[in-house]
C-alpha atoms as one frame of an Amber mdcrd trajectory, in Angstrom:
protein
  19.974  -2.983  -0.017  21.148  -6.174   1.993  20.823  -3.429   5.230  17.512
  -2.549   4.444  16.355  -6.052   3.316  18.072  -7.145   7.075  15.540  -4.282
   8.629  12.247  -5.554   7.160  13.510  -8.927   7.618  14.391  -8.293  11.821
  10.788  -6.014  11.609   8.717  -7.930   9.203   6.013  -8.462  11.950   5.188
  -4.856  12.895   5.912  -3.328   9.275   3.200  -6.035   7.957   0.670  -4.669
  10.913   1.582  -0.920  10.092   0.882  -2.052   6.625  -2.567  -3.751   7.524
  -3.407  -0.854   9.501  -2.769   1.737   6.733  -4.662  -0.314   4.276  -7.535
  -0.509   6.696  -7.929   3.612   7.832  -7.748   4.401   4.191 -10.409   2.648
   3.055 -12.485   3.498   5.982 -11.843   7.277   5.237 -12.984   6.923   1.529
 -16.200   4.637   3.575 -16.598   7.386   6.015 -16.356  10.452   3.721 -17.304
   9.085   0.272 -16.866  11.951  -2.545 -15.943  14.369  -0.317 -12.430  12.137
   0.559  -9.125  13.069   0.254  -8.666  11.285  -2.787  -4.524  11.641  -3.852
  -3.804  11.181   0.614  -5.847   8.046  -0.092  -4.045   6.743  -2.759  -0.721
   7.628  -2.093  -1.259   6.146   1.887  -3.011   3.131   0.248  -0.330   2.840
  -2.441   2.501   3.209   0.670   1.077   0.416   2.004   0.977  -1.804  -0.656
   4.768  -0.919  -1.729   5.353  -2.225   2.687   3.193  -5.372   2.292   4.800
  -6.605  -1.164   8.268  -6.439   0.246   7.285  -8.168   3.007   5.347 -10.659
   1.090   8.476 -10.950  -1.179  11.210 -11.488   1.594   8.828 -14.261   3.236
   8.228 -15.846  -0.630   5.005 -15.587  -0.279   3.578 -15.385  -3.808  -0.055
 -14.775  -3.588   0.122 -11.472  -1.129   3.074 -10.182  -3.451   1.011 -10.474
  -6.489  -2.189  -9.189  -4.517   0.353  -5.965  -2.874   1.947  -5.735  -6.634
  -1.179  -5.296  -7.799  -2.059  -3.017  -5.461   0.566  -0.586  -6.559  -0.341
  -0.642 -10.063  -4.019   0.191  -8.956  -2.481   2.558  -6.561  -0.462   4.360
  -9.539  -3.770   4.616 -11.275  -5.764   6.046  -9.008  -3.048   8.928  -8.086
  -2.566   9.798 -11.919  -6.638   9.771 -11.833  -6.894  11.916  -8.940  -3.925
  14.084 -10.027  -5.902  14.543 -13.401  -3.421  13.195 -15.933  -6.433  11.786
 -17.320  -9.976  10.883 -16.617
């Protein structure tokens, strides 16, 4: 864990960016394409990106974007059980 903490920690600018950047074509492509999106690629991209952001956000103790990104993943985990149908 301390190796991969030592990773983000050495790469924390350009994972954060990926992160933005992820965040920002998803919700574009739900924007773009509406109902007819991809909805479980969205979620599970958008949910990917959140899991990046809050362990950035938690490395740098920054608590606001970790409990925005945290969040995040719980909406993330909603949306693909919604779009996988485990209930409606």
């Amino acid at each position: 864990m301390k190796k991969l903490n030592g990773f983000v920690q050495s790469n924390i600018k350009t994972i954060e960016m990926t992160g933005v950047l992820m965040r920002v074509c998803s919700f574009t492509l739900v924007s773009w394409l509406g109902p007819n999106s991809p909805f479980m690629f969205v979620w599970i991209f958008n949910t990917s990106d959140a899991l990046m952001l809050s362990w950035c956000s938690i490395i740098k103790k920054d608590r606001a974007y970790t409990v925005l990104n945290l969040f995040w993943i719980i909406v993330g985990a909603v949306g693909i059980a919604r779009a996988a149908s485990y209930f409606q």
